[in-house]
Backbone as a printed PyTorch tensor [residue, N CA C, xyz], in Angstrom:
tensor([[[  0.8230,  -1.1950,   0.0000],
         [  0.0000,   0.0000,   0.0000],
         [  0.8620,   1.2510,   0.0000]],

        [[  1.9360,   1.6570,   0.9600],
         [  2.9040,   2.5120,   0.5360],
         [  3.4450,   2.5170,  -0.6260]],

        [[  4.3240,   1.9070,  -0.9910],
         [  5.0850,   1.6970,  -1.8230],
         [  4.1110,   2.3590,  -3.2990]],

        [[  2.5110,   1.4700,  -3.7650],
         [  2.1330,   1.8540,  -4.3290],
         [  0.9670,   3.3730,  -4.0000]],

        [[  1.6430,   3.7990,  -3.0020],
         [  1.2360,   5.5780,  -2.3650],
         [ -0.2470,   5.5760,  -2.5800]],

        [[ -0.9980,   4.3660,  -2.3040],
         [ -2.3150,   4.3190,  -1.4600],
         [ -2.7550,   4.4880,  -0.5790]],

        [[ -1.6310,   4.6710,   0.3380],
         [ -1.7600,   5.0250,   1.7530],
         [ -0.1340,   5.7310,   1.5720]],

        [[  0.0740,   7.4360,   2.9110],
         [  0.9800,   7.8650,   3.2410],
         [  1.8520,   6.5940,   3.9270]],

        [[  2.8780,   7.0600,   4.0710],
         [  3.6440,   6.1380,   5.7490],
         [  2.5810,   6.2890,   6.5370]],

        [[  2.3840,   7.6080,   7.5840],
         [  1.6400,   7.0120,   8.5200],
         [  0.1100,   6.8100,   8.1490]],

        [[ -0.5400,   6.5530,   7.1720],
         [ -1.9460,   6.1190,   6.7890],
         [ -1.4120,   4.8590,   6.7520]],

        [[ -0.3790,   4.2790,   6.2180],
         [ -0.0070,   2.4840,   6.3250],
         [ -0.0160,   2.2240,   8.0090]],

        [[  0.7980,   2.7280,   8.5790],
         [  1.1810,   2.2500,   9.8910],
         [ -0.6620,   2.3750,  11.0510]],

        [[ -1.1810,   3.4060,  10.6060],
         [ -2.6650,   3.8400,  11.2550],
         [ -3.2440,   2.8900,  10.8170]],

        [[ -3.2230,   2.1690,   9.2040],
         [ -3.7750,   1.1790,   8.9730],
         [ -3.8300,  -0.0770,   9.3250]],

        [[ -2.3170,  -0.2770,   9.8900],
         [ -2.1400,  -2.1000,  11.0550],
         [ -2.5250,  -2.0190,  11.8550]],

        [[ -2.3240,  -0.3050,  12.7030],
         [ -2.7160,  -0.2460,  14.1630],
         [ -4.5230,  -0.7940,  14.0290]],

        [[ -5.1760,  -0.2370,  13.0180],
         [ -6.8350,  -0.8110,  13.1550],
         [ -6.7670,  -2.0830,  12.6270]],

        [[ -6.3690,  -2.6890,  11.8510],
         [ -6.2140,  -3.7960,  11.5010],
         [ -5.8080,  -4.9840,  12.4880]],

        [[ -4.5360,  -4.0240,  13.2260],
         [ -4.2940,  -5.4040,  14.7420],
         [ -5.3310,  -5.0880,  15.9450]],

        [[ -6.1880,  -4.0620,  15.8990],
         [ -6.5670,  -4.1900,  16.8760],
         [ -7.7650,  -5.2390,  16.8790]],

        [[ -8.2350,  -5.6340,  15.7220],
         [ -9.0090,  -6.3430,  15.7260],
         [ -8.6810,  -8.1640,  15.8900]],

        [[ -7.7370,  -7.7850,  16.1420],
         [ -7.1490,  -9.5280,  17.3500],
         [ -7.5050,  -9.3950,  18.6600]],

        [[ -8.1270,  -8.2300,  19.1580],
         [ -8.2290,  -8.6860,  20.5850],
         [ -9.7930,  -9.3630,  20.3970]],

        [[-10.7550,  -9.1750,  19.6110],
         [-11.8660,  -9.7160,  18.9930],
         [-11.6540, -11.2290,  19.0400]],

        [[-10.7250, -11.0590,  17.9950],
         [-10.7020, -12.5620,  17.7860],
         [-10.1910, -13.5670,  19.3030]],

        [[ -9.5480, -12.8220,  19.6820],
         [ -8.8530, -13.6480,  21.0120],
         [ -9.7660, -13.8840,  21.6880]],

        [[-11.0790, -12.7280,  21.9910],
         [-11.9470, -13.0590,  22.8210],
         [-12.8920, -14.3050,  22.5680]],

        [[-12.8750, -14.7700,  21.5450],
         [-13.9590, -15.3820,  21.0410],
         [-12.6020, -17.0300,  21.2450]],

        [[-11.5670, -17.4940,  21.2570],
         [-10.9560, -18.0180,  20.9340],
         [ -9.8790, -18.4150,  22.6190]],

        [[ -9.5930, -17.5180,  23.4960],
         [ -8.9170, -17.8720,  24.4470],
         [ -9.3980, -17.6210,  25.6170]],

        [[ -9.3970, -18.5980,  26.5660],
         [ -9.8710, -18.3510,  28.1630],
         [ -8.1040, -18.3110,  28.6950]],

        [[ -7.4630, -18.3560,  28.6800],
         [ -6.1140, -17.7740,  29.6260],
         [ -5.5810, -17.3840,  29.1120]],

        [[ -5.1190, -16.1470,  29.8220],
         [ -4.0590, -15.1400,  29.4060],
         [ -2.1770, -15.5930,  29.0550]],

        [[ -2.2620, -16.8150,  29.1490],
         [ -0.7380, -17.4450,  28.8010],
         [ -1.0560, -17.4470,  27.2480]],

        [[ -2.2440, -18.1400,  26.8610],
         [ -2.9110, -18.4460,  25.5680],
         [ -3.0680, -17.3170,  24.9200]],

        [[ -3.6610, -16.2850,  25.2080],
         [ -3.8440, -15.2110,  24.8750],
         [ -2.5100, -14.3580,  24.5660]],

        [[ -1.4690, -14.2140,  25.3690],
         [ -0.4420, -13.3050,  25.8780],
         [  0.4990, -14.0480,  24.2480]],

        [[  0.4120, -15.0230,  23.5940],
         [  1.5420, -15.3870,  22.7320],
         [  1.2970, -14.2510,  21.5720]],

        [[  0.0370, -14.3390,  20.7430],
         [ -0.0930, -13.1650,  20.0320],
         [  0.9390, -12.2300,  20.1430]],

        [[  0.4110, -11.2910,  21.1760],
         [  0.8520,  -9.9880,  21.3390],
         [  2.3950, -10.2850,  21.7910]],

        [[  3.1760, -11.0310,  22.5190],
         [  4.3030, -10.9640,  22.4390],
         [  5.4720, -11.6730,  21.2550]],

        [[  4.4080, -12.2130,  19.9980],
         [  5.5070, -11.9840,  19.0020],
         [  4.8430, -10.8780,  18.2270]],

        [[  3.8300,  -9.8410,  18.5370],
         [  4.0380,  -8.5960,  17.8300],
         [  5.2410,  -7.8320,  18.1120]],

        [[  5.3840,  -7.9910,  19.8110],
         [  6.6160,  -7.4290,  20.3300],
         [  7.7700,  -7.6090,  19.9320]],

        [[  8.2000,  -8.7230,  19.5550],
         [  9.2110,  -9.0550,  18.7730],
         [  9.5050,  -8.5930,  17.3080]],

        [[  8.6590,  -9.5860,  16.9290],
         [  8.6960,  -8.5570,  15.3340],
         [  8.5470,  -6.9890,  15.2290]],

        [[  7.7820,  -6.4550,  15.7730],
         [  8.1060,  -4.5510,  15.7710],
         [  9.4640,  -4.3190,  16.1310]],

        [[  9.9280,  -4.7900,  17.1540],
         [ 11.2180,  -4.1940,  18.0560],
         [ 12.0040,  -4.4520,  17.1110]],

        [[ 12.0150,  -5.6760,  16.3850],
         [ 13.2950,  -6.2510,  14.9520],
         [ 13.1270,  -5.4360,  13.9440]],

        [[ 11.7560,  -5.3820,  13.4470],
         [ 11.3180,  -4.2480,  12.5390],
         [ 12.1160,  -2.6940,  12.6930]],

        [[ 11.8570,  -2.3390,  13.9940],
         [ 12.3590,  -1.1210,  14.4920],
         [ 13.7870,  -1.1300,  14.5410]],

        [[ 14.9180,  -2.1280,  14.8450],
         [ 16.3130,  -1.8580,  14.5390],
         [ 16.7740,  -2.3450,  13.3830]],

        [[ 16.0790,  -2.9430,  12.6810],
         [ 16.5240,  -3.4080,  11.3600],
         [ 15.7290,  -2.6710,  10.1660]],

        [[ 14.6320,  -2.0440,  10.4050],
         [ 13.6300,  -1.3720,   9.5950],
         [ 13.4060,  -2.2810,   8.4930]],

        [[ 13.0200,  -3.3090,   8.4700],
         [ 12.4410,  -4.3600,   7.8260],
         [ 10.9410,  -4.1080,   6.9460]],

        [[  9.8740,  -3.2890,   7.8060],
         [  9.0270,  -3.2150,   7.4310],
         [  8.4950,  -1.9090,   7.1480]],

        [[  9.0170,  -1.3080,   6.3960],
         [  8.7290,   0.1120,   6.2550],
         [  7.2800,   1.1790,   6.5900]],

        [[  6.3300,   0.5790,   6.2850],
         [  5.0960,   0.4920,   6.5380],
         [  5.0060,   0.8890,   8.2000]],

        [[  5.5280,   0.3380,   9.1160],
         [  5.7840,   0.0650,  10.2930],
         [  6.8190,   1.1510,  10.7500]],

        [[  7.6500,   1.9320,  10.4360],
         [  8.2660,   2.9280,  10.7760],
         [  8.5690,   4.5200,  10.1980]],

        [[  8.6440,   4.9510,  10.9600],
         [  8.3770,   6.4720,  10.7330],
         [ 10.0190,   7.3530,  10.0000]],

        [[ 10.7130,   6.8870,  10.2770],
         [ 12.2200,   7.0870,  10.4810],
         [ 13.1070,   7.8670,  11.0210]],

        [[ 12.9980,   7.2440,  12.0430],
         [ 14.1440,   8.2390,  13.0030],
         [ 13.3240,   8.9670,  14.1060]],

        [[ 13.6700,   8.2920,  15.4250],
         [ 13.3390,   8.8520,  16.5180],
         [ 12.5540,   8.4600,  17.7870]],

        [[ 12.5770,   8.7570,  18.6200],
         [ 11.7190,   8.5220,  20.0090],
         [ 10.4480,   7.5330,  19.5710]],

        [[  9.5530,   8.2930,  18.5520],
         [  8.1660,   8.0820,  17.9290],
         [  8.1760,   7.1170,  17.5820]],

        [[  9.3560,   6.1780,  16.8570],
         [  9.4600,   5.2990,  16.1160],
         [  8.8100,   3.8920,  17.0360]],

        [[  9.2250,   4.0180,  17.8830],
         [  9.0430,   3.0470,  19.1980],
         [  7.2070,   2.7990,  19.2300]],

        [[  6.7290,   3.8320,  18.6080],
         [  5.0850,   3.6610,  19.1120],
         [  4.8460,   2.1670,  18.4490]],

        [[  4.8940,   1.5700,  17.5450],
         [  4.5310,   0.3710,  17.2330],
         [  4.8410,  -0.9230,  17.8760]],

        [[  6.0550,  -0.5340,  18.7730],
         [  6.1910,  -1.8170,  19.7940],
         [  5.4040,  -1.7010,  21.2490]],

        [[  5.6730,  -0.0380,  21.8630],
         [  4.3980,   0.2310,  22.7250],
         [  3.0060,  -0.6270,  22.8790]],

        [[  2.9390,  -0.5780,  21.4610],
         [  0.8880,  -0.6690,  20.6990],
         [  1.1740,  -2.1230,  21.1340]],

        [[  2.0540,  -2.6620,  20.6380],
         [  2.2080,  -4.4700,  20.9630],
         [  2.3910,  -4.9820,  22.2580]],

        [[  3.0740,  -3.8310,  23.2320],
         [  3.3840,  -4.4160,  24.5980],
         [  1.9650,  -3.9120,  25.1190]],

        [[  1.5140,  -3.0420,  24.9160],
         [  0.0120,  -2.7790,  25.4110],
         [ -1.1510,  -4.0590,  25.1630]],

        [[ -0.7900,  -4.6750,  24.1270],
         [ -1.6960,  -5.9610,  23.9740],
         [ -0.8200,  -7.1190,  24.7090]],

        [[  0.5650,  -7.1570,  25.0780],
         [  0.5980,  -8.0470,  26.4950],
         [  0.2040,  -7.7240,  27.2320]],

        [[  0.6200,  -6.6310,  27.8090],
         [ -0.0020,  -6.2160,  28.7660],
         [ -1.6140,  -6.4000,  29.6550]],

        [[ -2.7250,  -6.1780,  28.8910],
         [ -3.5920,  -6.6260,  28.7280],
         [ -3.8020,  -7.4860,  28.7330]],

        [[ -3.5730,  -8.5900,  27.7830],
         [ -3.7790,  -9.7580,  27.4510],
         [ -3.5180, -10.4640,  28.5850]],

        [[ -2.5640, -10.4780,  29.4940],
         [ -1.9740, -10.3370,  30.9480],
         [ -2.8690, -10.5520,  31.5540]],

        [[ -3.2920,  -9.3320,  31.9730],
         [ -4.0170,  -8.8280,  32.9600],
         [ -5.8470,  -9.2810,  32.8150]],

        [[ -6.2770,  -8.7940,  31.9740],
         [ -7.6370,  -9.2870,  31.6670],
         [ -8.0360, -10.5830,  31.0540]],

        [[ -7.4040, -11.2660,  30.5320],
         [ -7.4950, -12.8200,  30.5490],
         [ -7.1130, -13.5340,  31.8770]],

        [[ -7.6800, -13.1470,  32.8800],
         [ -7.5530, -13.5660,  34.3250],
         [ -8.1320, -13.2050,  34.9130]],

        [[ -7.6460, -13.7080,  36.3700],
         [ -9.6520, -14.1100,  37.5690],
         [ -8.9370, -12.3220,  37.9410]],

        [[ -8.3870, -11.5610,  37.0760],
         [ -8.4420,  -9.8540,  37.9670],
         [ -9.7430,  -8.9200,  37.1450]],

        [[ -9.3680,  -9.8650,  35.9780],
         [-10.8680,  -9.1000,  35.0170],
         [-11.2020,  -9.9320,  33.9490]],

        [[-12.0690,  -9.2460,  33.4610],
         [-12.3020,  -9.9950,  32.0430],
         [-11.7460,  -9.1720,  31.0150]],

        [[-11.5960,  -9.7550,  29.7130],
         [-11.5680,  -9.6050,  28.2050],
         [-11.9150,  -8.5530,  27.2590]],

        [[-13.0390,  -8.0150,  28.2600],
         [-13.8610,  -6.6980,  28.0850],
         [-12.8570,  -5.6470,  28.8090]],

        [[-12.1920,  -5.5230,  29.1810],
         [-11.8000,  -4.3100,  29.8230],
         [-10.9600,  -3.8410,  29.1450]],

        [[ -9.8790,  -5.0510,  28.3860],
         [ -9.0740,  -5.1210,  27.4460],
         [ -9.4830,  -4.1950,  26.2720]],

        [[-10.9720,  -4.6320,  25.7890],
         [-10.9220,  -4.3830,  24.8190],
         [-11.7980,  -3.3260,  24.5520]],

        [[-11.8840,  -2.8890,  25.8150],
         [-11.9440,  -1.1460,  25.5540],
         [-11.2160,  -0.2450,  25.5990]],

        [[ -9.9300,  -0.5740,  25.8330],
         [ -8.3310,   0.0830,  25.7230],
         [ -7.6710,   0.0180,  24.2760]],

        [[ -8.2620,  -1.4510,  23.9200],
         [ -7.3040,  -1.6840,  22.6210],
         [ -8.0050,  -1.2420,  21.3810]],

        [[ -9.4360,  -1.4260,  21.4380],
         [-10.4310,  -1.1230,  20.1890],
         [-10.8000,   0.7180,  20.1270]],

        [[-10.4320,   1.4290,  21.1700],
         [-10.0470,   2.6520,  21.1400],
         [ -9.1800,   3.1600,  20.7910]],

        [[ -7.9530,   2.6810,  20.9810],
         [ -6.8970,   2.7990,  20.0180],
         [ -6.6810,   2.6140,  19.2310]],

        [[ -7.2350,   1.4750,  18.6730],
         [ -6.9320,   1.1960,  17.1680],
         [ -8.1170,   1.7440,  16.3590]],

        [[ -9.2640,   1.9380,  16.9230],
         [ -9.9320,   2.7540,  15.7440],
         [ -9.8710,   3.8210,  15.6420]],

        [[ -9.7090,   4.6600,  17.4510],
         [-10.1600,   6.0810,  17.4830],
         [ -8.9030,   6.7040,  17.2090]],

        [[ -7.4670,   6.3220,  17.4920],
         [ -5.7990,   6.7370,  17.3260],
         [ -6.0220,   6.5380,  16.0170]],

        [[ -6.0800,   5.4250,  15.1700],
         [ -5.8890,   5.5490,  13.7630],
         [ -6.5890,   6.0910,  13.2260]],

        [[ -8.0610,   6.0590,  13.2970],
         [ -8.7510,   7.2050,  12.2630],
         [ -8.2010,   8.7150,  12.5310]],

        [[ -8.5010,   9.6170,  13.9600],
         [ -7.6950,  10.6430,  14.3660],
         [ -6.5700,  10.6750,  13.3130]],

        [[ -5.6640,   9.9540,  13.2290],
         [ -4.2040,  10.1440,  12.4150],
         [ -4.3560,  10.4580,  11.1120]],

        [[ -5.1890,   9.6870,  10.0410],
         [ -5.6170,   9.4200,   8.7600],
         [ -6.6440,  10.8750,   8.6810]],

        [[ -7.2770,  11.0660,   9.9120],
         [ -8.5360,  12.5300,   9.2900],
         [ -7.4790,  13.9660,   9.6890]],

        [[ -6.6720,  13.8940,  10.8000],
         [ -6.1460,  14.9830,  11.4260],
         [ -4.4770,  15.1010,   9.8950]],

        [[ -4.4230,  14.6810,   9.5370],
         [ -3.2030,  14.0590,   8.0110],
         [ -3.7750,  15.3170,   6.9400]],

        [[ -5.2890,  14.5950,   7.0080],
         [ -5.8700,  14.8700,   5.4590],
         [ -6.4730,  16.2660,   5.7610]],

        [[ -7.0010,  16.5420,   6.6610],
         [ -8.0160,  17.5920,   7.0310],
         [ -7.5260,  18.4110,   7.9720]],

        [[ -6.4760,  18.5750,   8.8870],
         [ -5.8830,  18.9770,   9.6490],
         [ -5.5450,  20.3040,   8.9430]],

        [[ -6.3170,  21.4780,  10.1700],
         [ -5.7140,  23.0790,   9.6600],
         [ -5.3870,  23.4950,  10.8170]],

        [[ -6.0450,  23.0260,  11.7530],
         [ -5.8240,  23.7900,  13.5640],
         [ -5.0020,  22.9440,  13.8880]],

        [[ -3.6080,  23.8410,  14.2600],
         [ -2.5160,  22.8150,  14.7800],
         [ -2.0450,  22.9590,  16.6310]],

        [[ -2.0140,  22.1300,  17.0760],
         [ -1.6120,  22.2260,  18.4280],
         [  0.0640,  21.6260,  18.7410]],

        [[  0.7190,  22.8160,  19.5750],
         [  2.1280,  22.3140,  19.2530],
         [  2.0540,  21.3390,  21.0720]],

        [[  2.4460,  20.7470,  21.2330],
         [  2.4100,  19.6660,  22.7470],
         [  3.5210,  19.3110,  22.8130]],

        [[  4.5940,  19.3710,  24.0350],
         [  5.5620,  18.6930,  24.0690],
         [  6.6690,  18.1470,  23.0540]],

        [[  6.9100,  19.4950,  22.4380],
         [  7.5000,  19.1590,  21.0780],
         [  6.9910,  18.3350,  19.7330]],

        [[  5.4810,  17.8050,  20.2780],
         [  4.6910,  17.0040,  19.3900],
         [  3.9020,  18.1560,  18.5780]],

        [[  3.3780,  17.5310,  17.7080],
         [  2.0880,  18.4340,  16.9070],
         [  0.9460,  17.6240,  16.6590]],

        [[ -0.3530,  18.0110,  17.2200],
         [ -1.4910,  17.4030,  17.0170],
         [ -2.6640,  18.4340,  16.2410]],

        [[ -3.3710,  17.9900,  15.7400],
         [ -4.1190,  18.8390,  15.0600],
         [ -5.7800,  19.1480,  15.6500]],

        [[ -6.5410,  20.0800,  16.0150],
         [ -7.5370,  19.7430,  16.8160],
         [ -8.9420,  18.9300,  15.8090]],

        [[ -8.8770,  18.7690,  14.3550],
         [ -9.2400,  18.1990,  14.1690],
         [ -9.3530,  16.2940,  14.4690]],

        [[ -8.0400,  15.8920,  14.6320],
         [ -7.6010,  14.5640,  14.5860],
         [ -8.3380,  14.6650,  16.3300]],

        [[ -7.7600,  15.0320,  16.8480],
         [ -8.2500,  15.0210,  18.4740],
         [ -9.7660,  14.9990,  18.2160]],

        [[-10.7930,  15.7900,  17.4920],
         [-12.0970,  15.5620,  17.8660],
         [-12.4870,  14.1480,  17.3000]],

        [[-11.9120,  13.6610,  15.9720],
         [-12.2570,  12.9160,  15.5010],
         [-11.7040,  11.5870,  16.5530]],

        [[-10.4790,  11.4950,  17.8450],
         [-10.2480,  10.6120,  18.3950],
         [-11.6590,  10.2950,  19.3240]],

        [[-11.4410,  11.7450,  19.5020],
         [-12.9500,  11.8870,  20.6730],
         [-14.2390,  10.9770,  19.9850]],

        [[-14.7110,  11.3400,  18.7920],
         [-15.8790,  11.2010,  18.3680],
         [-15.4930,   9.7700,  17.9570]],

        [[-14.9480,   9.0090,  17.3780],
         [-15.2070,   7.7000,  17.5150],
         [-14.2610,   7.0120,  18.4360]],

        [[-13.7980,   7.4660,  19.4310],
         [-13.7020,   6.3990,  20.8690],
         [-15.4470,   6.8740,  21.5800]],

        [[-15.6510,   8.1720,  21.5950],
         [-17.4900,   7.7370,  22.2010],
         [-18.3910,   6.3750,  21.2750]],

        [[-18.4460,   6.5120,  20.0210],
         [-18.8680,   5.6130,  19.5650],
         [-18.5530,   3.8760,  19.3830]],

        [[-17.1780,   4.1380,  19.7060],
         [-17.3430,   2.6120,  20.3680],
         [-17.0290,   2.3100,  21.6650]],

        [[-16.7710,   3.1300,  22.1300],
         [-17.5830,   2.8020,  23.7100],
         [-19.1130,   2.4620,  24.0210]],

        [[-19.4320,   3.2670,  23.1920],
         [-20.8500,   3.1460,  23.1040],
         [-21.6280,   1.5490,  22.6020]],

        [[-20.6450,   1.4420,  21.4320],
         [-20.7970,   0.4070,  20.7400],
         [-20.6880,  -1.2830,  21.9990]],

        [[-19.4400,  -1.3000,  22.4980],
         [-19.3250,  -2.1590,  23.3030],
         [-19.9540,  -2.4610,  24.5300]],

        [[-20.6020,  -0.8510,  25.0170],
         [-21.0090,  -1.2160,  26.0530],
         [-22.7600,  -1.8070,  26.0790]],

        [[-22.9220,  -1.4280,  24.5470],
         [-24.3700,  -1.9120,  24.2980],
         [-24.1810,  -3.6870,  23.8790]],

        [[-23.4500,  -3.8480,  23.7860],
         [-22.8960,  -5.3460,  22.8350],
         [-22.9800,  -6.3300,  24.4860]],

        [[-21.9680,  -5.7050,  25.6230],
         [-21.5150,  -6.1660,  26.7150],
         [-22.8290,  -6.4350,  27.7680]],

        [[-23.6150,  -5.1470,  27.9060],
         [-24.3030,  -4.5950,  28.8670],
         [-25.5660,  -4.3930,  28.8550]],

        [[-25.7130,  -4.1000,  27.2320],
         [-27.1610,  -4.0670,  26.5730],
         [-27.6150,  -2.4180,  26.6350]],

        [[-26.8200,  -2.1430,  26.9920],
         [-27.2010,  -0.1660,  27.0710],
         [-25.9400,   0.3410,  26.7780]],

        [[-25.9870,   1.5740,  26.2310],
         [-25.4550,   2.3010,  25.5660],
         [-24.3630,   3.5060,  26.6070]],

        [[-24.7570,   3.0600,  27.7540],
         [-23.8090,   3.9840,  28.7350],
         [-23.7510,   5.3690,  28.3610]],

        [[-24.4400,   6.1640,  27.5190],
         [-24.0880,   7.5600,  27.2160],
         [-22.8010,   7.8580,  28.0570]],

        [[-23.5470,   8.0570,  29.7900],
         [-22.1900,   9.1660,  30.5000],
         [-20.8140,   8.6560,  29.9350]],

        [[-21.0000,   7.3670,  30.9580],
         [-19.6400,   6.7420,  30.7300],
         [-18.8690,   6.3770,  30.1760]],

        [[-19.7170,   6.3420,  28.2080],
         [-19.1150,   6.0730,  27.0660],
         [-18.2150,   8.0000,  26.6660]],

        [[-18.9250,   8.6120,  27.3230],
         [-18.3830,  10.3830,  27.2060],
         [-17.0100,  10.5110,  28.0640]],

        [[-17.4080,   9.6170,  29.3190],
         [-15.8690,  10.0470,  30.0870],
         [-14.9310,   9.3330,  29.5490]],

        [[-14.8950,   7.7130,  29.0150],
         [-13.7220,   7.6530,  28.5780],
         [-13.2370,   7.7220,  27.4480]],

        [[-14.3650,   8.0870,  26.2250],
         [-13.6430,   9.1580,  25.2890],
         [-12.8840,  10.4410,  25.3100]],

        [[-13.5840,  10.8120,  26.5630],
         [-12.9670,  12.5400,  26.3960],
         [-11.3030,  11.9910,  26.9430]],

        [[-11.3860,  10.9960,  28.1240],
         [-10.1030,  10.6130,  28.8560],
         [ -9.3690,  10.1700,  27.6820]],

        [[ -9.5100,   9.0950,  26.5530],
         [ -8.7070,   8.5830,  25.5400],
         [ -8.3680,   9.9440,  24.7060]],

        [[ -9.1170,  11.0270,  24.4950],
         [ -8.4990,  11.6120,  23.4460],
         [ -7.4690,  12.8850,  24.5870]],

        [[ -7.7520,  12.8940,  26.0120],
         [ -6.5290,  13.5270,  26.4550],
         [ -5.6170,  13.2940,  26.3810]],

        [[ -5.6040,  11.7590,  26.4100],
         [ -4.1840,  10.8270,  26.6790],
         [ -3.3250,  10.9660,  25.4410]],

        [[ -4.2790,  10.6360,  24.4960],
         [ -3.7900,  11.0220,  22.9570],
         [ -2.9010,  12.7160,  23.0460]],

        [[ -3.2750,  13.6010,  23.5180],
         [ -2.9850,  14.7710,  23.0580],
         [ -1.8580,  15.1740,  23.5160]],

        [[ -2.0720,  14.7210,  24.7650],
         [ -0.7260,  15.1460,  25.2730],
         [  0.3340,  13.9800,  25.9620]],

        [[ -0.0830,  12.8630,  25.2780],
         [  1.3390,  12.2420,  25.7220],
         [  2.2470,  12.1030,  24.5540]],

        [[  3.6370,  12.4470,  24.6530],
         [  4.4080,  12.3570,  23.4510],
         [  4.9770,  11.2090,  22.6510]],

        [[  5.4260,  11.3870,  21.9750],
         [  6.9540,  10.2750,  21.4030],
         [  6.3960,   9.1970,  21.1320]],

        [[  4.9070,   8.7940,  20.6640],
         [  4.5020,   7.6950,  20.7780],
         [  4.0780,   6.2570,  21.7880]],

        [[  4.0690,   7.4470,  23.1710],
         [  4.0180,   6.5600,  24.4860],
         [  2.4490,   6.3090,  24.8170]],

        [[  1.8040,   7.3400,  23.3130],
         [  0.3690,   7.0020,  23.5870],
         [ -0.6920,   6.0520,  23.6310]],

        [[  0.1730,   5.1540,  22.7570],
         [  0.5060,   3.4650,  22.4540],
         [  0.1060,   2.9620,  23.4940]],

        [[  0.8240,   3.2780,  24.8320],
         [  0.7200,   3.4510,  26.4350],
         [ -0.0090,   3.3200,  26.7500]],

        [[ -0.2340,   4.7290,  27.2460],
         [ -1.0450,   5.3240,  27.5070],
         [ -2.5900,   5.1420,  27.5290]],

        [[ -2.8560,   4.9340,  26.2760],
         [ -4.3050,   5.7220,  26.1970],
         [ -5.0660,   3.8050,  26.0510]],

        [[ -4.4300,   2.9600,  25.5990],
         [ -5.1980,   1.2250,  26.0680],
         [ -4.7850,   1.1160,  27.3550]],

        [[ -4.0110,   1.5360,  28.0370],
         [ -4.0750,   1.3890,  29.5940],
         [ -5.0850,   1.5870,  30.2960]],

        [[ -4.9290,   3.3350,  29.9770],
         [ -5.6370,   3.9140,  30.6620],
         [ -6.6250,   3.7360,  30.5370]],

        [[ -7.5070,   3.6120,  29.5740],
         [ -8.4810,   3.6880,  28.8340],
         [ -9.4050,   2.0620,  29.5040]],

        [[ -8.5780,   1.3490,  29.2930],
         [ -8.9760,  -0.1010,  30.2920],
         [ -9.0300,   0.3140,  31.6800]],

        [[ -8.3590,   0.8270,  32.1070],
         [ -8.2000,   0.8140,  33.7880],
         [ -9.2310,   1.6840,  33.9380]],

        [[ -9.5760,   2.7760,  33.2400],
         [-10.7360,   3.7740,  33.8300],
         [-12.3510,   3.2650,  33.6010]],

        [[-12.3470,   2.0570,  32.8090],
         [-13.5940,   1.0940,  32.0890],
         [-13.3640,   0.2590,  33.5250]],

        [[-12.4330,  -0.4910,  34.2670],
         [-12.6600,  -1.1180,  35.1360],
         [-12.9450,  -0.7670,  36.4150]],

        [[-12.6100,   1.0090,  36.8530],
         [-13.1710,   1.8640,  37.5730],
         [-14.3030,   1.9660,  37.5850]],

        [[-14.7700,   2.0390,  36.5770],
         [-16.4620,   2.6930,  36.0490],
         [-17.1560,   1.4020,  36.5630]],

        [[-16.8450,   0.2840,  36.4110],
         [-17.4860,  -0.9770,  36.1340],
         [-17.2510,  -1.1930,  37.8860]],

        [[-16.1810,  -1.7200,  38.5960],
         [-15.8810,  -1.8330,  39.9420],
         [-16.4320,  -0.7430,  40.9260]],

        [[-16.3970,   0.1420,  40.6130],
         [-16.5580,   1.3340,  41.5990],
         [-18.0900,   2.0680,  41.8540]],

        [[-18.7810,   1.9850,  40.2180],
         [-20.3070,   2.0510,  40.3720],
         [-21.4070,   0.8700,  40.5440]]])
């Protein structure tokens, strides 16, 4: 898809990130333990990190710098997870409201804030555009929304609002590609707040 400039670099790389996120789907439907679960995502880890010092996969790197790292982040975030919520600490669902936010609402954001991007925000030596940010906002609400009607049978309005607005902070201002991090962490941990705490 690069190569034949169907997609920019980062419209290719925005394009795996939605493309892998849709393994935590499949995992759910496919693994009850997180050992089972956890292999996936730790040979993404591998292959990115090789990718990343050997630049093997072009598609997959940006060239040159701190940022470059976000694609192994995105992969240790699905151990991570995979970890943690394939076990008696949570379920599968918590996961995959960290990871399916990122990969749809981070990659579309990237691909609309690219193409359409005029309002620029400078952050921590980063640049975000406030278009890409609304558009993170507006479809992490919608699949929050989406999951929690799938999970729960209702649509959570509030709570599908707080942890969109929380995913597209995380997005904005964390740098260097640590949003990778960041924002499926967080984004899980504040879904298991909501869920534990109310």
């Amino acid at each position: 898809m690069q190569k034949k400039k169907l997609l920019s670099g980062e419209g290719s790389r925005k394009m795996i990130h939605i493309l892998l996120c849709n393994w935590w789907i499949l995992a759910m439907m496919l693994f009850k333990s997180n050992i089972a679960a956890s292999i996936g995502p730790l040979s993404f880890v591998i292959i990115n990190y090789i990718s990343y010092k050997k630049k093997l996969f072009g598609a997959m790197e940006r060239g040159g710098g701190k940022e470059d790292l976000g694609t192994v982040y995105y992969a240790i975030s699905l151990l991570i997870l995979a970890l943690v919520t394939f076990s008696s600490w949570s379920t599968p669902v918590t996961g995959a409201f960290g990871i399916l936010i990122m990969g749809y609402g981070d990659g579309m954001a990237a691909v609309i804030g690219k193409r359409f991007g005029r309002k620029k925000i400078r952050i921590w030596g980063g640049e975000k555009s406030l278009e890409g940010s609304l558009t993170m906002f507006i479809i992490s609400f919608l699949t929050a929304c989406l999951l929690y009607s799938i999970f729960t049978g209702s649509g959570n309005f509030t709570k599908s609002i707080l942890i969109a607005f929380s995913a597209a902070v995380l997005e904005m201002f964390t740098p260097y590609g640590f949003d990778n991090l960041t924002v499926p962490i967080g984004t899980s941990f504040l879904y298991w707040c909501l869920t534990s705490l109310t």
